[in-house]
C-alpha positions in Angstrom: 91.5 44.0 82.8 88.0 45.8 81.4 86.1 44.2 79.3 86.4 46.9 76.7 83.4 49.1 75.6 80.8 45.9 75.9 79.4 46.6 79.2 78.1 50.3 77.9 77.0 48.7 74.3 75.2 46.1 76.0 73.4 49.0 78.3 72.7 50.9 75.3 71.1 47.9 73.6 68.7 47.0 76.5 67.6 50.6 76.8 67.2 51.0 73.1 64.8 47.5 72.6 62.7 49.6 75.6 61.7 52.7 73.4 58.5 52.0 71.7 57.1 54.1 68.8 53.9 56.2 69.9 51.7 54.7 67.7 53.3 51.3 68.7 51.2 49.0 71.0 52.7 47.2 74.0 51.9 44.3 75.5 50.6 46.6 78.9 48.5 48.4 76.7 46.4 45.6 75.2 45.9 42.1 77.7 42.4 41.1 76.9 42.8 37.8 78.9 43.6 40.6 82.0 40.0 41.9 81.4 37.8 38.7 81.0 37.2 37.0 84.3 38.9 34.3 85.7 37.8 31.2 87.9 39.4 29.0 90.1 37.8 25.9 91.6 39.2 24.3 94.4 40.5 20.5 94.4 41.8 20.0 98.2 40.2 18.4 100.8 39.2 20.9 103.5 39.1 24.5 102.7 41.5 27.2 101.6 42.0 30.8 101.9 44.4 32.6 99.5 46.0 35.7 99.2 46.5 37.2 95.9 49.5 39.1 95.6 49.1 41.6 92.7 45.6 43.2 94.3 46.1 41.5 98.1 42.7 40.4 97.9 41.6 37.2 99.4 40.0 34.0 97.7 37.8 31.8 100.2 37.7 28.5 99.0 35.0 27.0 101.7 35.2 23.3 100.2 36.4 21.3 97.8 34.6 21.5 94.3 34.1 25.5 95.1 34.9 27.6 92.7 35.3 31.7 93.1 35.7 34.2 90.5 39.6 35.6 90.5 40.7 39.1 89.8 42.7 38.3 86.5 46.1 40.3 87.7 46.1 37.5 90.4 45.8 34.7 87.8 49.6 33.9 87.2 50.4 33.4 91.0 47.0 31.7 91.8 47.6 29.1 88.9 50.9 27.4 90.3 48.8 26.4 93.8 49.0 22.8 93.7 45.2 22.4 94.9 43.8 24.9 92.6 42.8 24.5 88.9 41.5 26.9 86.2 37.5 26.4 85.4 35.3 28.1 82.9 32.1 29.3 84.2 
């Protein structure tokens, strides 16, 4: 047996929370941690080169102690390497 109506409520719901007033500001249109950069400074023991995966850009880390600047849409997936660490510049 259906579960009744709550499959199409429950649809309606999601899609309703979704519509945003014009005037209303979202969390895409104002990130200001997005546009200040972002540094990363290397803590292994050799070298390392990464591969962000919002812009596919690539982070040479030549040895350990460097630090290189980060485009901040790679932040979030750069921040769980184990041998990486966040560093203000």
């Amino acid at each position: 047996m259906c579960c009744g109506n709550k499959r199409a409520q429950l649809s309606q719901t999601i899609q309703a929370s979704q519509v945003h007033e014009p005037g209303e500001r979202t969390s895409l249109q104002h990130q200001p941690e997005r546009d200040s950069p972002v540094y990363f400074q290397y803590i292994g023991k050799t070298g390392l080169t990464v591969m962000g995966p919002m812009t596919r850009k690539f982070y040479r880390f030549d040895s350990p102690g460097a630090v290189v600047e980060v485009d901040p849409k790679d932040r979030r997936a750069l921040a769980v390497v184990s041998a990486l660490r966040p560093v203000r510049k």
